[in-house]
Each structure stands twice: as structure tokens, then as C-alpha cells.
N, C-alpha and C positions, 0 to 999 in steps of 0.2 A: 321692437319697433319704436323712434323718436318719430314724436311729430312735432306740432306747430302749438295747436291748443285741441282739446277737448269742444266737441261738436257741442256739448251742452251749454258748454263757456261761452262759446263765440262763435256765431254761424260762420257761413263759408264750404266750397264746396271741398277744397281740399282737407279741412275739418271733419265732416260729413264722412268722406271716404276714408280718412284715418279712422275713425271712430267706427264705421261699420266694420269695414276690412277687421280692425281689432275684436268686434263680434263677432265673426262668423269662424274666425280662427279659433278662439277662443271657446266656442263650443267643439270643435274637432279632437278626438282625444289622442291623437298620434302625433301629437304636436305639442310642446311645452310653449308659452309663448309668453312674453311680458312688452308693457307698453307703458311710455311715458310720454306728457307733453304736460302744457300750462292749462291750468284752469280747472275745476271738479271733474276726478276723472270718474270713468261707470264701472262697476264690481269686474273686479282684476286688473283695472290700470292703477299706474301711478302719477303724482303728478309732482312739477316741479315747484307749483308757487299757484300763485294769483294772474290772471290774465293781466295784460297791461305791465307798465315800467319801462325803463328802456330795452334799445336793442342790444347795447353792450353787457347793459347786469344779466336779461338773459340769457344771452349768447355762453354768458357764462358759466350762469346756472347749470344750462345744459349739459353743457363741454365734460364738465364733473361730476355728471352724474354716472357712476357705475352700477350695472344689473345688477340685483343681489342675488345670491344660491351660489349652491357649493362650486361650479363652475362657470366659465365665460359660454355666454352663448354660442352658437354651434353658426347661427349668423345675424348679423345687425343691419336690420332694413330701414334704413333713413327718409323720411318723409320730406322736410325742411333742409335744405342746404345749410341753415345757422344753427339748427340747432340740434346736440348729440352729442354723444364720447368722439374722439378721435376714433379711429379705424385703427386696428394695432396686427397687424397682418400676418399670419400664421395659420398652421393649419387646422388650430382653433375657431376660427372665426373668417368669414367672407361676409363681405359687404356688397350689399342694395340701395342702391339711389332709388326711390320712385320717384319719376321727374314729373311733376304736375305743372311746371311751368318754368319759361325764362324769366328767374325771379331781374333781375338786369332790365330786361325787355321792358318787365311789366313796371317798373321804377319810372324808364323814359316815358313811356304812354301815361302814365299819372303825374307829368310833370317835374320828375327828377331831372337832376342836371347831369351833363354828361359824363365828368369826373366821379359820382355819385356811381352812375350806373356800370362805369367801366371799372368801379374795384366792388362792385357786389359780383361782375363776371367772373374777374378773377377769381372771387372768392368761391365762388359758384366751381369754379374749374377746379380750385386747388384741392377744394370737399371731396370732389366725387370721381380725384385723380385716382385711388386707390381700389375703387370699385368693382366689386368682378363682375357684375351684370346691373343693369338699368333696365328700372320696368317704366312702362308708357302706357296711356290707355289709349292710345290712336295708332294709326300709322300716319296723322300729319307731327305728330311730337314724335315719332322715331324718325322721321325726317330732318324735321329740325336741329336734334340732336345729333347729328349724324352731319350734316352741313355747317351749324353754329358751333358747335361742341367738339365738333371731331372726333365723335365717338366709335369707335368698329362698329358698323351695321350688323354683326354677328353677338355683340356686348347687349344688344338690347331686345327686352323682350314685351311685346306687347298684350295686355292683357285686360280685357275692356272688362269696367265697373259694375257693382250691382248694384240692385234698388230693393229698398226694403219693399216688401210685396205686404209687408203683415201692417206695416205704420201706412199706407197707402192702397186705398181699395177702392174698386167705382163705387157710388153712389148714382141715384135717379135726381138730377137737376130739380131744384125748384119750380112746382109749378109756376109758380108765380116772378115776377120780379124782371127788371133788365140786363138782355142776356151784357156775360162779363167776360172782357177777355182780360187774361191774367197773366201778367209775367213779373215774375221770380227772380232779383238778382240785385246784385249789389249795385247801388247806384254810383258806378265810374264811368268814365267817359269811356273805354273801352269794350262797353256794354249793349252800347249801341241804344241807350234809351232816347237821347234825343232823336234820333233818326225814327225811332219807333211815334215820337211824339208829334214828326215833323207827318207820319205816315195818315195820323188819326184822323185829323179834319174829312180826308176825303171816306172813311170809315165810316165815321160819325153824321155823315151826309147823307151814307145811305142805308145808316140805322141809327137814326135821330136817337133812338131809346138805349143803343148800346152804353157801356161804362166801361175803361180801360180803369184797373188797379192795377197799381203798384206797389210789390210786399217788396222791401228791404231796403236800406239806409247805405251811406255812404258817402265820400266825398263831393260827387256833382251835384248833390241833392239840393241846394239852394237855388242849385241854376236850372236847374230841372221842375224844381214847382216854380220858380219864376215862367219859365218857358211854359208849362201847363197851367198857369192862372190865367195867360192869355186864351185856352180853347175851351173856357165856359167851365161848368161842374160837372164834363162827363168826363173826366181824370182826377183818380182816389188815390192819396199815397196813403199805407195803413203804417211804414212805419216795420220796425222787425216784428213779426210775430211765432208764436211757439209753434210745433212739431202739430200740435192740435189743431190749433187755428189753421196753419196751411195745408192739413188735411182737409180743413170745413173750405176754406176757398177756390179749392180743386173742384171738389162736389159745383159749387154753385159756380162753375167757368164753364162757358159755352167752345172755349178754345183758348190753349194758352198760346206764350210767344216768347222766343229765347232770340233776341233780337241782334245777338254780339258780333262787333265789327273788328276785335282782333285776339288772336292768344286765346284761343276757346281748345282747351285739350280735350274736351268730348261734350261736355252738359249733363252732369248728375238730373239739372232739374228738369231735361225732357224725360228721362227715364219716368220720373216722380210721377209727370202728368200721366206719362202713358200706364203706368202701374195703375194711378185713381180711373184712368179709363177717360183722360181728355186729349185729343192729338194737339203735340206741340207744334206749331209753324216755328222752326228754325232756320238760319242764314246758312250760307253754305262758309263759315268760318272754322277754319283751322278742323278738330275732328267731330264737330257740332253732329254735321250730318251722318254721322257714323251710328249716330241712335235711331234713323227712321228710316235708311238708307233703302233699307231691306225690305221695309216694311209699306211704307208711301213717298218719291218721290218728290209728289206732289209736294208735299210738306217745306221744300226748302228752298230758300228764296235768296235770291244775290245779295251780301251783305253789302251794307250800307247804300241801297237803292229804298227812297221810301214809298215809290208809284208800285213795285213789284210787291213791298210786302202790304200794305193800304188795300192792293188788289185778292193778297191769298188771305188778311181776314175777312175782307169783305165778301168772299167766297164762302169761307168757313162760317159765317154768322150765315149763310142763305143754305148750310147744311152741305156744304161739300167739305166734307171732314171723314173719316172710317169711323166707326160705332165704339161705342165703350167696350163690348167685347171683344175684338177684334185689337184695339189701342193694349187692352190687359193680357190679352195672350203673347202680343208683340213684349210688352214691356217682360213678361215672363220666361224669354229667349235672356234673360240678365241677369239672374237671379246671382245670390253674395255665395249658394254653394258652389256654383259653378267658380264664381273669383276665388273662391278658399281653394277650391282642387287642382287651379290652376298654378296660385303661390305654393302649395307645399309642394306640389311638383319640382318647381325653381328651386327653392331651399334644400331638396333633398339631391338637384341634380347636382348644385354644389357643394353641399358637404358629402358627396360621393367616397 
């Protein structure tokens, strides 16, 4: 497996799922498996360097980097479009794209230019020309890829994510304190936090006592506490915090909220809440609602409308949510054995 970086290194949801995915395989003992990315890897990875540098030395970096042991892997599951060996194709070795997103796409929505994002596509194409099958965790990214990509609808295989169940557990809410709603994500514009900000006032109107946190950093984030210094002190940005802490902020959320208004390949972090045992209100972006779908309808709200979602936490704070246990059996339908039985399924169907 290449990835991006080390979940330890550097948050992120495509992080996150590199780095468990590489555990849960990694306890399997019919499987040999090795993984590399940037940044401190966890016992049995490797890593290529230090987080951070450019994308070129990188890219590099990568590029050269060869498995070690007596033979070539049996297959190479690429995480990152830039970064990895070449693909050298025989029947030694097949290759895995897992597509976590239109890295191109997600260039223009953060303000890249257009020449910018039209050779990261290319390059995007050229990576995962040789591929024998593409894994997704939705059916809106097997779509995608399938329409944008031009990829055979038969090449890709869908395989939705797990959630750690053991790093996130209900807890009983503080008695005490104003309830929190909590959402998790990087702060881009493609996040849909302003929308969630624009949503609050009417919230907060009709739970003077509630507080909206925000756990995570990123580039909108100046314009984002600028926007929220206008709606008083019931908006907390905490800033990134550890695997610990965003366990303790789960516990004390009355309801979180995954607010994304484009390019959402599923939401590792609704799983997370529903695992701690808090229901996430999520948009109906890209395969967002694929996490609750099943489970409460309710829960999903028109992206980028800020009266519909204003309305479903304003709901949720007056107790129209599912129960904590009910939220952890749901999140328990995800679990990383079922995603590991699922990949070495795929791996063994191709080196058959």
C-alpha cells in the first residue's frame, strides 16, 4: 500500500483511512502486507521522510521507492495519485487505485487555476491508466469515475470504510454544561462551514445556551472566525486536536454535523460520531449520506441550504436525534474487519 501521509503525521480523512485500512490488514495473518507514506509511520509501516517539502521532491521520493523482501508484491494498492512506484505490469504484480477523490476537482474548489487543475487530471489519468481495478467507498465516486474518468463500470469496486469502534465509544453527556454541537473537518471552503455558520443565528435563537465547536484548521479558517466573531461567543474554533481529545468532544456533543457542500466521498467522521454514540446531521453531498442512509433518514439535509440544516439541529438540540445505543449498533454495521475481508477478497480475486 502507498499513501499520502501517516494519520499520526497529519490529519485528514484520506490519512485516517490509509492508516486504519493498513491495521486491520495488517492483523490478518493470510495476508503479507507492507505500507508506505510520509510522516511517522505505526509498527509495520514505512515511511518516506518528514511531512511537508514540496510536491515535486515528494513525488519523488516516492516514485523510488521499492518494497523490500525477496519478491515483488503479488499487488500495489495506491492510495494518492502522486505518490508511489510506477505500476510495472506483469503477472507479478496488479494494480489498485483507491479513489478518494478528484484530486483536479478538489484543486479548482480551493482556488486553483485552471491550467493547474487540468495537468493534475492528466496526471490523475495517466497514474491509474494501468490499473486493474479501482476501489471507492460510495456509489456517488463509482459514478464519478465512471462519467469523469471513463473508467469501465465493471473496473470498480465499491467498498465502504470502517470505524475504529475501540478509539471511539459512547459515553453519558455531561451533566452539566451547554449542550454542543460539534463538527469535525477541515476548514475549506468546500466544507460547507460557512453555510453551517450562516445556519447558527436561527439555532442559537432558539437555544440561547447552545455552542457550536469547531475542531480542525485549514485554509478558510481566517475567514471563518472572521464570519463567526460576528455571531457573539457561541462559536469555539479549538484548532486540531489529538485522537484523545476528539474522543472527549464526542462525549460532550449533544449532536454533531458534517455540513459538506461538494466532493464528499462518504464521511469517515459521521461514522466516528455514530461509533461515540452521537447522530450525525449530514448534507446529502456526494456519498455523505451513505453513512446514515439506512439507519435515519432524517439525519440528511439539502446541501448547502442553511434554513433546512438551522432547522434539523434545531430539532436535534429539542431531542429529536436516535439514542446513543441505537447511533453505536448503526456505526457497528462498519466495522475495519468487514473492510479487510472485503480487500483481500479483491486482491486475491486478482492475483487468481
Amino acid at each position: 500500500m502507498t499513501g499520502s501521509e501517516w494519520f499520526g503525521s497529519a490529519a485528514g480523512g484520506l490519512n485516517r483511512y490509509f492508516t486504519d485500512l493498513f491495521g486491520a490488514l495488517s492483523a490478518r495473518p493470510e495476508i503479507s502486507i507492507s505500507a508506505a507514506a510520509f510522516g511517522t509511520a505505526p509498527p509495520g509501516g514505512m515511511s518516506w521522510g518528514p511531512v511537508g517539502g514540496s510536491t515535486w521532491r515528494r513525488a519523488r521520493t516516492a516514485y523510488r521507492h521499492e518494497p523490500a523482501g525477496p519478491a515483488a508484491p503479488a499487488v500495489l494498492d495506491r492510495h494518492f495519485t502522486l505518490y508511489g512506484p510506477p505500476a510495472r505490469p506483469s503477472r507479478h504484480r496488479r494494480l489498485v487505485v483507491h479513489f478518494h477523490g478528484p484530486w483536479a476537482a478538489e484543486s479548482r474548489l480551493a482556488g486553483g487555476g485552471a491550467v493547474a487543475a487540468r495537468v493534475k487530471y492528466t496526471v490523475e489519468r495517466l497514474r491509474a491508466r494501468p490499473a486493474d481495478r479501482f476501489v471507492v467507498l460510495s456509489g456517488h465516486f463509482r459514478d464519478l469515475l465512471v462519467h469523469d474518468y471513463r473508467v469501465p463500470p465493471e473496473a470498480v469496486a465499491v467498498i465502504a470504510p470502517g470505524v475504529d469502534l475501540h478509539r471511539f465509544r459512547p459515553a453519558a453527556r455531561p451533566a452539566e454544561g451547554a449542550p454542543i454541537v460539534l463538527c469535525v473537518r477541515r476548514l475549506e471552503h468546500r466544507m460547507g462551514i460557512d453555510v453551517l455558520l450562516r445556519a447558527w443565528p436561527a439555532v442559537h435563537a432558539a437555544h440561547p445556551d447552545a455552542r457550536l465547536v469547531l475542531v480542525g484548521t485549514g485554509t478558510a479558517e481566517p475567514a471563518l472566525r472572521a464570519r463567526a466573531a460576528r455571531l457573539g461567543d457561541g462559536v469555539v474554533f479549538t484548532g486540531p486536536v489529538t485522537d484523545a481529545g476528539l474522543a472527549d468532544w464526542y462525549t460532550r456533543a449533544a449532536v454533531t454535523v458534517v455540513p459538506s457542500t461538494a466532493l464528499e466521498g462518504f464521511g469517515l467522521i459521521a461514522l466516528e460520531s455514530l461509533a461515540a454514540g452521537r447522530a450525525p446531521v449530514v448534507t446529502d453531498c456526494g456519498g455523505l449520506p451513505d453513512s446514515v442512509r439506512g439507519f435515519d433518514p432524517s439525519l440528511i439535509v439539502a446541501a448547502g441550504d442553511p434554513e433546512a440544516l438551522a432547522g434539523r439541529l434545531t430539532a436535534a438540540l429539542d431531542g429529536a436525534v436516535p439514542a446513543a445505543g441505537a447511533c453505536r449498533a448503526h456505526a457497528e454495521t462498519f466495522s475495519w474487519a468487514v473492510a479487510a475481508d472485503r480487500h483481500i477478497a479483491l486482491y486475491r480475486e486478482l492475483t487468481a
